[in-house]
N, C-alpha and C positions, 0 to 999 in steps of 0.2 A: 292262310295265305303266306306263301314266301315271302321274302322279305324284298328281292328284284321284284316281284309284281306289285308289290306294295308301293315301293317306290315308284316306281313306272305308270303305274293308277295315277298317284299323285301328281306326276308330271305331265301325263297328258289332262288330268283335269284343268289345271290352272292354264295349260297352254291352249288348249280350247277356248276357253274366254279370252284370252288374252289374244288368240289368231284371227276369232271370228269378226267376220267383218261388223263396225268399218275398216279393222286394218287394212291396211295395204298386201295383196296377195304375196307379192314379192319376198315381206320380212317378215309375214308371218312362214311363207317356206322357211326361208334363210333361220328364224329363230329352232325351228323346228328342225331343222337338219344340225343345226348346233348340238342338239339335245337330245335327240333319236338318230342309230339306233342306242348310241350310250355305248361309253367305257366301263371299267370294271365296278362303277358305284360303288366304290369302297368308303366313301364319306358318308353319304347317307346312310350305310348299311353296318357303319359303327352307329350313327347317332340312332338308331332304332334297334340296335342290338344291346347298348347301356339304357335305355330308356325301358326295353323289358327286363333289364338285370334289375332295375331298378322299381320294375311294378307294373311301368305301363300305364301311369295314372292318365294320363290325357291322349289317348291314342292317334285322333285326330291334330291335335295339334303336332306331335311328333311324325305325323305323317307331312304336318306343312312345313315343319325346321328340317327335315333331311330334303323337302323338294327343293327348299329355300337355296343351302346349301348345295346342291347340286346345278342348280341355274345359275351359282355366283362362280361356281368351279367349270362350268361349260364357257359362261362367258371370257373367263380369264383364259380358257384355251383358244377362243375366237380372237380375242387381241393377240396373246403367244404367235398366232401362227401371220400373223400381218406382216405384210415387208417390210415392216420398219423395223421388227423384231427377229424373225427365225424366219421369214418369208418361207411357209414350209406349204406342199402340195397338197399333203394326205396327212388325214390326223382319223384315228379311229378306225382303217382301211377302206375311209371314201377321202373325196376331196376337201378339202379344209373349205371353211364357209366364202372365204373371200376368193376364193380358186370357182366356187359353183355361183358367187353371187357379186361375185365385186367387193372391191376396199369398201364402198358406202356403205353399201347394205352390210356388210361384215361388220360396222361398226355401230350401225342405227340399232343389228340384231341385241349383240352385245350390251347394248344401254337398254334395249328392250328387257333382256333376261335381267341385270341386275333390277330393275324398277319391279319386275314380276316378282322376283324373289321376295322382298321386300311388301308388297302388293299380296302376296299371297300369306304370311305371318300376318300380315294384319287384320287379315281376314278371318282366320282362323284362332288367332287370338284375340277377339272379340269377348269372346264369353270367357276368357281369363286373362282379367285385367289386372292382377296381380304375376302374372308370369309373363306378359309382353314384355315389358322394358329390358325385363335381362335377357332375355331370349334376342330381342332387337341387339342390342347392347353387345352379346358376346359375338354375333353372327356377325354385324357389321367390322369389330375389331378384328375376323379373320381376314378382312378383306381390305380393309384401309391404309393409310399411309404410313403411319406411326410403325407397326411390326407385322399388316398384313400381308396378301398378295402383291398389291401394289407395291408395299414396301422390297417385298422379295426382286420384283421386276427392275425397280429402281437400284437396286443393289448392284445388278448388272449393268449400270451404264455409268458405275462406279471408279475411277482409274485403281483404285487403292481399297481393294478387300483384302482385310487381314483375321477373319472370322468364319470360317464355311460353316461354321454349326449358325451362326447369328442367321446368316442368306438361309439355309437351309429351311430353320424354323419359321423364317418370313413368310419365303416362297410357296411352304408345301406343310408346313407342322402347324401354322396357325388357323388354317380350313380343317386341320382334322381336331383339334384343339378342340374348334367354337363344334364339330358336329358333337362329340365328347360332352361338351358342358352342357349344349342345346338337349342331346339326351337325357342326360341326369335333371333336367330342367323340368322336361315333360314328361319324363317319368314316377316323377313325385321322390327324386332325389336330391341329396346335399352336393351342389355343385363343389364345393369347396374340399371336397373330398377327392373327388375327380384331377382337378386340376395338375396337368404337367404332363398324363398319358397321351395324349392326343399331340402333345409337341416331338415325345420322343416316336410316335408311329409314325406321323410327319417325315421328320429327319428321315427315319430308315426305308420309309416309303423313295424318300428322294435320293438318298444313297443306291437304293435300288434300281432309278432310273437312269442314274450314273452310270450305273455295271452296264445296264442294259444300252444306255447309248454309245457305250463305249463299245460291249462287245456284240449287241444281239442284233438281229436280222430283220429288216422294215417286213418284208413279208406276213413275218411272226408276233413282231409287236406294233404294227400297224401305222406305223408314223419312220420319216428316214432319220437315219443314226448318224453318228459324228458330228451331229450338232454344237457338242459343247465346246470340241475342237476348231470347228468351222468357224465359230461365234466367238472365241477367246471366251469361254464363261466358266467360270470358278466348276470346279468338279471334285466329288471324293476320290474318282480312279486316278486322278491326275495327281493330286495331292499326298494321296496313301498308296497310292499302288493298288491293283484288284486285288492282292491277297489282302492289305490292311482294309480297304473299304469293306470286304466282305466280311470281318473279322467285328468293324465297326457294326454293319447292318447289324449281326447276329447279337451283338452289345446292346444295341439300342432298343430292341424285339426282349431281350430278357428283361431289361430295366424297367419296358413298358410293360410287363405282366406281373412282375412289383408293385405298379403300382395302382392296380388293378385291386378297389378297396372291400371289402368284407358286403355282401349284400346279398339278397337271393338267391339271383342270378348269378353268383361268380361263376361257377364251374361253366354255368353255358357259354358266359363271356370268353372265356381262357378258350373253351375250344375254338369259339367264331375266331381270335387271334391267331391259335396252332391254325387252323386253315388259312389266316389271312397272308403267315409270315410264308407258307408253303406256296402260294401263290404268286408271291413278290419277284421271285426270280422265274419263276415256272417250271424247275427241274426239283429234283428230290435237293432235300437241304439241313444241315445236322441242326442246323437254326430252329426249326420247328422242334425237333425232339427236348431241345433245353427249354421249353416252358413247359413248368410243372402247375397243377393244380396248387 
């Protein structure tokens, strides 16, 4: 099985339970349009691409740490798009959740998918109680106040950023961090090995969405552009220039295949990244060719 159906199995398993009544019809829509049809699942689809470089030891578990991660990364797009924040229409080329359901329901969803997330780890780490806590542990740091998502968001209502790698890695390098660690977790790897790749795909990941809000086409990448301008919100195009951002992404995508550590699976790893960085911008790009095995 792919590794999108994989993912995709997993999500609609726990969102089944999690919809069927007694929910309320309403938010189990509204959760479920958060989360289907789905963006590029590039988080989850690291944390089960290190977790078979890694072996694969617990399969089902790593099928519940990349859904976990992806209900905490759909949720964080469900608040993103709120009027308080980016008040945005379209997000994934339908209507953003609070656009088809309302600010309430937008926000009940959203606490629904985190509590799921979390609700689903625990589930599946039943039968290994020896790898829940740090699985708990690393996922919820991606997402928390201290250097997580929230942390990222809060950055932005900041008067005085004097760091765009710090925001950066908040916002967008500590959700791919925790799917990183979470993999090498359940795949019967040495986290400690791992640590730092998942901060720099992060970064490049978000420098890429820079370029793209700065130059690309809502059509095309599914959500509208000039937000960051709109918003006054710290940006790499802004900061460096498109030629230095692009210069930076391609920096960040070689550093991160550095550090990409000695295991089974490296060479499959490397290629899932040479595809991952080719996709980032969506046109050909000299970026993919500089990572070597």
């Amino acid at each position: 099985m792919d590794s999108r159906r994989r993912i995709d199995r997993a999500l609609k398993s726990c969102l089944d339970q999690a919809t069927a009544l007694p929910c309320p019809p309403r938010l189990g829509d509204a959760m479920r349009h958060a989360v289907f049809p789905g963006g590029a699942r590039f988080r989850p689809e690291f944390c089960l691409a290190v977790a078979g470089a890694c072996g694969d030891a617990h399969p089902a578990l790593t099928d519940a740490a990349a859904a976990a991660i992806e209900l905490l990364h759909c949720a964080s797009l469900v608040y993103d798009d709120l009027p308080c924040f980016d008040d945005a229409a379209v997000r994934r080329g339908q209507a953003t959740v609070h656009a088809a359901f309302g600010e309430e329901l937008a926000i009940l969803a959203g606490n629904a998918l985190i509590v799921l997330a979390f609700e689903t780890l625990a589930r599946a780490g039943g039968p290994h109680p020896h790898l829940l806590p740090g699985l708990l542990r690393v996922i919820a740091r991606g997402v928390g106040g201290p250097s997580g998502i929230v942390a990222g968001q809060g950055w932005e209502s900041e008067s005085d950023l004097d760091d765009l790698g710090r925001y950066h890695r908040a916002k967008t390098g500590a959700l791919f961090e925790a799917a990183i660690i979470a993999g090498a977790l359940t795949g019967g790897g040495d986290p400690l090995q791992w640590t730092g790749l998942g901060y720099r795909l992060g970064e490049a990941y978000q420098i890429a969405d820079d370029i793209r809000d700065a130059c690309g086409r809502p059509e095309l990448i599914g959500k509208p552009v000039g937000q960051d301008r709109v918003h006054d919100r710290p940006s790499a195009v802004h900061e460096l220039g498109l030629s230095g951002a692009t210069i930076h992404l391609g920096d960040l995508v070689e550093k991160a295949a550095g550090r990409v550590p000695a295991c089974a699976g490296r060479n499959d790893l490397l290629a899932h990244l040479r595809r991952w960085s080719e996709q980032l911008l969506a046109v050909p790009t000299p970026i993919a060719a500089s990572i070597r095995s």
